[in-house]
Steps between C-alpha positions, in 0.01 A plus 500: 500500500230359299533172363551574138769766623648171660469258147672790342789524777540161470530480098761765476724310796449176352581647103767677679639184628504350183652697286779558708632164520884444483575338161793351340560466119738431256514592105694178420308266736098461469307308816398178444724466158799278433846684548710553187846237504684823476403543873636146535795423709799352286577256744399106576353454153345808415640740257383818574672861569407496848333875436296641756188684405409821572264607785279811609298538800193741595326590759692397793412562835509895567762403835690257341884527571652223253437226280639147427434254233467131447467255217372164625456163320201322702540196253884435507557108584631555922232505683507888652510687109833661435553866496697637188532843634465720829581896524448733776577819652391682207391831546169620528548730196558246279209391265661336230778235383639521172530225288823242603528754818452197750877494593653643828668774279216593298243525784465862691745594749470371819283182357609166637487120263428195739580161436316280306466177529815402329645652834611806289360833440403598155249487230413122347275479240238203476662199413221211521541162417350343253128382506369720760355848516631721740403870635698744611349789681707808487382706853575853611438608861436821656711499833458670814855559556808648339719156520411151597719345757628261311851317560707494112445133533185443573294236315163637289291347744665740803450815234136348442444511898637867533262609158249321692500712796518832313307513215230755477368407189672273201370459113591171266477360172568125406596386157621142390774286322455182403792271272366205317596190592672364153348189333779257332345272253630158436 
C-alpha cells in the first residue's frame, strides 16, 4: 500500500473515530451554563422543585449492555464532592430520560437508584450555599454488563468503583449554580 493509500486509511479511521463519539445532552440543561432554580432542590435553603432534567444519549458503544448515571457536585463544602444522584442497571435500549423521570418509578424497568450521599437513593437537585460556584456534572456510562453487583446499600463511592471497572465508554456535561451571599446594610 502506497503511502498516500495509507494518509487516506488513516483519515477515514481517525474521522470515523470522531464522529462517533458517545454524547450526552439535555434540552433543559446547556454545558458550561448555570442551572435554572427550578432544578433546585427545595430543601436546606433552597426553594426549588427538585425537577430533574431531561437526558438523551448517542452513540454508545456498539456492545454496550447497560447504562448508569451520576450527578456529582465537585465543589460541595466535604472534602470528597457529594453525589446528588446515582442510577444503574438501565438497559442498553434506553437512550433517553424524560423530563422529572429521575425517580425509581419513572426510570425503565429493571433500572436500579443508588444512594446518594444523603445515605438515600433518589434525585437531589443542586442546593449550593451561598457565595460559591459549584458544578455539577451529569455523566452517563456505557457498561459492559447487564447489572452491577451492587449491594441495595452500598455507598456512591462502592457504585463509583463497580462503574469504574465496567465502563466502555461514558459522555458528560457540567453546568453550575451559584446563590449569592446576601449583603445586610447597616
Amino acid at each position: 500500500m502506497n503511502s498516500i493509500k495509507k494518509h487516506l486509511l488513516w483519515t477515514v479511521l481517525c474521522v470515523s473515530s470522531i464522529t462517533q463519539a458517545f454524547e450526552l445532552s439535555s434540552p433543559d440543561l446547556k454545558n458550561g451554563q448555570a442551572i435554572s432554580a427550578e432544578y433546585y432542590w427545595n430543601q436546606m435553603g433552597c426553594n426549588g422543585s427538585n425537577e430533574s432534567p431531561a437526558l438523551n444519549w448517542t452513540k454508545a458503544p456498539p456492545n454496550t449492555r447497560s447504562f448508569a448515571i451520576t450527578v456529582y457536585d465537585k465543589d460541595a463544602p466535604t472534602g470528597s464532592g457529594f453525589w446528588h444522584y446515582v442510577a444503574y442497571d438501565l438497559p442498553a435500549t434506553t437512550t433517553q430520560i424524560q423530563r422529572g423521570d429521575l425517580r425509581l418509578a419513572q426510570l425503565p424497568r429493571g433500572a436500579k437508584e443508588g444512594n446518594t450521599d444523603l445515605g438515600k437513593p433518589g434525585f437531589f437537585g443542586p442546593c449550593p450555599p451561598p457565595g460559591r460556584l459549584h458544578h455539577y456534572t451529569w455523566t452517563i456510562y456505557a457498561l459492559s454488563v447487564d447489572k452491577l453487583p451492587v449491594d441495595a446499600q452500598a455507598s456512591p463511592a462502592m457504585v463509583g468503583f463497580y462503574l469504574w471497572q465496567n465502563t466502555l465508554d461514558k459522555a458528560s456535561f457540567t453546568v453550575t449554580a451559584e446563590k449569592k451571599k446576601k449583603i445586610f446594610l447597616i
